[in-house]
C-alpha positions as a Python dict, from the first residue, in 0.01 Angstrom:
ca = {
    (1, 'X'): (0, 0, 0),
    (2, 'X'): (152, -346, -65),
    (3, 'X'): (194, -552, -324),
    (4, 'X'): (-108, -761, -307),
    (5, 'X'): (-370, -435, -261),
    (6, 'X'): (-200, -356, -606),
    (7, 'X'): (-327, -649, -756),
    (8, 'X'): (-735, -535, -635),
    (9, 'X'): (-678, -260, -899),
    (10, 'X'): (-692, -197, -1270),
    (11, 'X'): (-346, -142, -1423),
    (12, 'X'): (-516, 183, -1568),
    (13, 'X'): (-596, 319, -1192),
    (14, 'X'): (-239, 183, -1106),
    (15, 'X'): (-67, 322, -1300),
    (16, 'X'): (-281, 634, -1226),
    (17, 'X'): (-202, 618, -855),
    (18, 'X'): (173, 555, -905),
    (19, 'X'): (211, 863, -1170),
    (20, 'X'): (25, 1107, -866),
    (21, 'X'): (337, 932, -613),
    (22, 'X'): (622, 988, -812),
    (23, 'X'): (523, 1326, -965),
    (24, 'X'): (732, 1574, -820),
    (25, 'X'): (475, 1851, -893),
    (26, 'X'): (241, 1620, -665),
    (27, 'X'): (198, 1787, -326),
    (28, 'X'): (310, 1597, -17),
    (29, 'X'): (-91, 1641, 110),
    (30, 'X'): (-196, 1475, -168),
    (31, 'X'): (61, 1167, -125),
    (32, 'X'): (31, 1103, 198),
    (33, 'X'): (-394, 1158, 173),
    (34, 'X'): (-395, 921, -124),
    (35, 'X'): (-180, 655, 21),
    (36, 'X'): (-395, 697, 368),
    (37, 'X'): (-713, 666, 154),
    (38, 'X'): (-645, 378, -31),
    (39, 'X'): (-562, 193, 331),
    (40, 'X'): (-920, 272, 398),
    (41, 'X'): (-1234, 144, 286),
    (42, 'X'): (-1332, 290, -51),
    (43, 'X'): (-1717, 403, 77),
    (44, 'X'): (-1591, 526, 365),
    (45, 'X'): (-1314, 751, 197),
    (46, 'X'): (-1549, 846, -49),
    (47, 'X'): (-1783, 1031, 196),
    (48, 'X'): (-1501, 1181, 372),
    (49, 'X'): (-1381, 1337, 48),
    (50, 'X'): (-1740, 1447, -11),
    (51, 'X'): (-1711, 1618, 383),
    (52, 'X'): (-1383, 1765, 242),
    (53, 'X'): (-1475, 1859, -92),
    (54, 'X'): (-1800, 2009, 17),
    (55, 'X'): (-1645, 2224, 333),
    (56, 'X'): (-1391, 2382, 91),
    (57, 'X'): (-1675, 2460, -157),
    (58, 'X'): (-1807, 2665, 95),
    (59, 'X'): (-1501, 2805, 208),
    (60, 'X'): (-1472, 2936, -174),
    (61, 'X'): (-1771, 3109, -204),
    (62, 'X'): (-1697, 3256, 97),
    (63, 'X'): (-1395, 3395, -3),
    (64, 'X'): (-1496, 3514, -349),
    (65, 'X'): (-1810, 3690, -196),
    (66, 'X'): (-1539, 3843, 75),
    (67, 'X'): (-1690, 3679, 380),
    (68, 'X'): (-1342, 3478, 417),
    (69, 'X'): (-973, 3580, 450),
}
C-alpha cells in the first residue's frame, strides 16, 4: 500500500489497518492477507472473505459435531 491509497481512507480505518501491521500479536496470515486485500478491489475482496469465512464456518461445525479432524 502506498502513500496515496492511504489518503482513499479514513484516518479511523488507518490507523486501524496500521495498528493490525505493527502488532506483534498480529499473525503473519493476517498481514500479508490484509495488505494483499487492500491491493484489490474492495467488492471483490469482500466476496472472497465471504468464500473464506463461510468454508471455515463449515469446517467448524464439522469439527465440533466430530465429522472433522
Amino acid at each position: 500500500m502506498n502513500a496515496s491509497d492511504l489518503c482513499k481512507l479514513s484516518p479511523q480505518t488507518a490507523t486501524m489497518i496500521d495498528e493490525v501491521l505493527s502488532d506483534p500479536s498480529s499473525s503473519e496470515w493476517v498481514k500479508t492477507a490484509l495488505l494483499d486485500l487492500l491491493r484489490r478491489d474492495p467488492i471483490d475482496a469482500l466476496n472472497d472473505l465471504d468464500t473464506l469465512l463461510t468454508l471455515m464456518q463449515k469446517r467448524l461445525a464439522d469439527i465440533a459435531d466430530g465429522l472433522g479432524e
